[in-house]
N, C-alpha and C positions, 0 to 999 in steps of 0.2 A: 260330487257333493259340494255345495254349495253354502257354510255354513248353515247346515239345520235343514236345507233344501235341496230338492235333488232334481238337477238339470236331465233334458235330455236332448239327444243330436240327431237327423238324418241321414239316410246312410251315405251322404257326402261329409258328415263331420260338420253340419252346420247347426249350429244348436235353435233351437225349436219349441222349448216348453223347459220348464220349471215349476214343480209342487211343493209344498211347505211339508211338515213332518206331518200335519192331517190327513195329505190329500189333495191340498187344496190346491189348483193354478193359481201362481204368484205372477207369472210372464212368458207373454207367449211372442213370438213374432216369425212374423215371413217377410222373405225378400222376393226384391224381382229377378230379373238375370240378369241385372247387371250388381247384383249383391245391394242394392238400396231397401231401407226399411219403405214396406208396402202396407203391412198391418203389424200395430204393435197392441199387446198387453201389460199393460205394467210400467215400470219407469224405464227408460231407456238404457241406463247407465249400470241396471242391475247386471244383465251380463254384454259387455258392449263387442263381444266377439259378432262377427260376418262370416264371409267368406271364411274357409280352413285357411290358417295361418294372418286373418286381419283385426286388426282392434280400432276399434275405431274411438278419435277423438273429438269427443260431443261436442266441444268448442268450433273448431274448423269443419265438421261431417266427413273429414279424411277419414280413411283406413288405414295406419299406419301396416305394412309389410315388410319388416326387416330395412329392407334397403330402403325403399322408396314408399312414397304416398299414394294409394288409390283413390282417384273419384267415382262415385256410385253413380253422379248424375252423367257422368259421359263414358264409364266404364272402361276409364283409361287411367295410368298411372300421369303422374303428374311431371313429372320427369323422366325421362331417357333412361334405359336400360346401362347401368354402370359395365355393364363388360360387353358393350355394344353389339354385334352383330351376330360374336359369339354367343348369343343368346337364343339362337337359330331361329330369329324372325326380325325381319328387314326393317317392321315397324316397331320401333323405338319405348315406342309409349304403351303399346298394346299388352292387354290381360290375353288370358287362354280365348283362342275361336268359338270354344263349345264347355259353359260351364256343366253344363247335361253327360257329356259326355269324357269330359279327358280328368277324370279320377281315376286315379287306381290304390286302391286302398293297402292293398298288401305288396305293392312294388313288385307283379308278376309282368308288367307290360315293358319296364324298362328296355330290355333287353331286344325285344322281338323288331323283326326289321320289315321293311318293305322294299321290294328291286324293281328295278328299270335299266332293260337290255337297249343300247340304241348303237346307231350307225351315222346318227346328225354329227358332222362337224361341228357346226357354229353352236349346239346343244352343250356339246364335248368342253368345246374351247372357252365357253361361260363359263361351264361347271368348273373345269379348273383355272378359271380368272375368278371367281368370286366365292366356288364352295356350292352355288345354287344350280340347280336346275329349274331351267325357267319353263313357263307356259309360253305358247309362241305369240301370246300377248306381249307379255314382259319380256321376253326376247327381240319383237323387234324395236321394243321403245329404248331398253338397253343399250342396245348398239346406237340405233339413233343421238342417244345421249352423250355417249361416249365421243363417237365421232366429233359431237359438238364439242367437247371439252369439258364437261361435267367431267367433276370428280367420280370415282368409282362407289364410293358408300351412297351419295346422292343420287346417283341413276340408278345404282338398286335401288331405293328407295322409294324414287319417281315411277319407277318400274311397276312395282306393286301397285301402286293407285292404276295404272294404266289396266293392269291383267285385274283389278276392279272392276272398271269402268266398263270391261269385253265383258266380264261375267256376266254385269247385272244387264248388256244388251243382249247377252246370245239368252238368258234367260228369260227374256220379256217376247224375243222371236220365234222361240220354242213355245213358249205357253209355260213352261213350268220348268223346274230344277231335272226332275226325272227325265223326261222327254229331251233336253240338255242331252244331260250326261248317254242316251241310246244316241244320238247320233253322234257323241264324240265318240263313243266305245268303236264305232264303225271306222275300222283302220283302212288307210287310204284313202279316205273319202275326203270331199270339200264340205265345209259346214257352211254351205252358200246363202247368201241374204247376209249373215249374222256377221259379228264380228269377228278378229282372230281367236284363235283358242285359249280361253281360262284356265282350263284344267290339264294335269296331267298323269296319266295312267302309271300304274305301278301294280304290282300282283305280289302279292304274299306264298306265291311258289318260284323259287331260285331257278330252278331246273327249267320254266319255259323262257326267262330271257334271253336265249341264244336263239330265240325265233323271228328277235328284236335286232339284236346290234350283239355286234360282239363285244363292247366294252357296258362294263352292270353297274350298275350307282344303288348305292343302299340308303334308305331313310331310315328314319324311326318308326314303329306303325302306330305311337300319336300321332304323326300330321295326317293320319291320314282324315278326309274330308268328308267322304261321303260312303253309302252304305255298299256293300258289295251290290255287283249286278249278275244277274242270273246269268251261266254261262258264257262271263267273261275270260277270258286269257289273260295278257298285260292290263286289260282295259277292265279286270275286278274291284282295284280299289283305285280312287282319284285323290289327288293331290293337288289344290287349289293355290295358282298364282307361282308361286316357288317353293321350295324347298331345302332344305340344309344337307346336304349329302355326304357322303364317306366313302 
C-alpha cells in the first residue's frame, strides 16, 4: 500500500504497476535486463525501487544496493566487491549473469550443490591455489600469468576475460551456444578448429563422480550456466569460466 494506492510486483519482486483507491493506473514501468527504466508511467520518483533490493537515486540514475552503487547503463556496480573474491566471482564489479534466472524467492536453492569428480593435476593444484576451478581456458592463461609474476587475484581475474574471449570463439565456430555445449559434453574428445574450452561440466548426481577423478569439488547449483543436456553424465550441467568450490 502505497498511501492510498496500491502497488504491484512481478514474480521477481520487481514492482510494476500502481492504481489509486478507484482503479485507476498511477504508474507503471519496465525495465531492460540490465534493471534500466525502458517505459515509464507516471512520475519517476513515485516509487523509485528496481531491481529486488535497489533504489535508485534520481539525481545520479545510480541504484543505490546497500553496500555499493549499481549502473543500469553498463550493468555493473560501480565499485569492487567490499569482500573481494569472497564474493565467489572473480569479476569485481559484476551483478548476477542471468537476472531471468538466479531468483529464488523462498531460499529453497541455497543449499543444493553441483560435483565434479576429476583426476587433472594442474585442475587440482588451481582449485586449491585459488578456491576456483578453472575452464582450460582460464587455466592455461592462469598459469601463463603466474609464471609471469602477476599477482595471484590479477591472473584470476585476467583469467576470466581470457575463458571470455574462448567462449565467444568456440561459440561463433560451432554456430551456436547448444551445438557448443554437444561437443564439449563429448568427453575425451578435441574441440578442433575452436578455441580452448569455456566451459566446465558438473552433474547434480554425487554418485557418478567417481567415473571422473577420485577427488569431487562441490559448487553451488547457482553457478550453474546453462540448461541440462539430454543424457548427460558429468557433462549435465555446465559451469562457465570458473567457479568457486568447496
Amino acid at each position: 500500500m502505497l498511501y492510498g494506492n496500491i502497488g504491484l510486483s512481478n514474480k521477481f519482486r520487481i514492482a510494476i504497476q500502481a492504481y489509486d483507491a478507484r482503479g485507476n493506473i498511477v504508474w507503471e514501468c519496465e525495465l531492460d535486463i540490465y534493471g534500466k527504466v525502458r517505459n515509464l508511467h507516471g512520475e519517476k520518483t513515485f516509487i523509485p525501487f528496481r531491481f529486488s533490493g535497489q533504489y535508485e537515486d534520481i539525481e545520479t540514475g545510480l541504484y543505490y544496493n546497500r553496500f555499493r552503487y549499481y549502473s543500469p547503463d553498463t550493468g555493473t556496480y560501480i565499485s569492487k566487491d567490499p569482500i573481494g573474491l569472497l564474493g565467489n566471482n572473480p569479476n569485481l564489479y559484476a551483478y548476477v549473469p542471468d537476472v531471468n534466472s538466479w531468483v529464488d524467492v523462498f531460499g529453497l536453492d541455497c543449499g543444493k550443490k553441483i560435483y565434479r569428480g576429476t583426476d587433472n593435476g594442474l585442475e587440482k593444484a588451481i582449485a586449491e591455489e585459488t578456491g576456483y576451478i578453472m575452464s582450460d581456458a582460464a587455466k592455461k592463461y592462469y598459469m601463463e600469468a603466474m609464471y609471469s609474476g602477476m599477482s595471484k587475484n590479477k591472473a584470476i581475474s585476467n583469467a576470466l576475460e581470457a575463458s571470455k574471449k574462448a567462449h565467444k570463439t568456440n561459440i561463433e565456430y560451432f554456430g551456436s551456444l547448444e551445438n557448443y555445449m554437444k561437443a564439449h559434453s563429448l568427453k575425451g574428445t578435441e574441440i578442433g578448429g575452436a578455441a580452448e574450452r569455456s566451459l566446465i561440466s558438473f552433474t547434480t548426481d554425487p554418485s557418478v563422480t567417481s567415473r571422473f577423478g577420485s577427488d569431487v569439488f562441490k559448487a553451488s547449483k547457482s553457478d550453474i550456466f546453462s540448461k541440462t543436456l539430454v543424457g548427460g553424465s558429468e557433462s549435465e550441467v555446465f559451469v562457465a569460466h570458473m567457479v568457486k568450490v568447496f
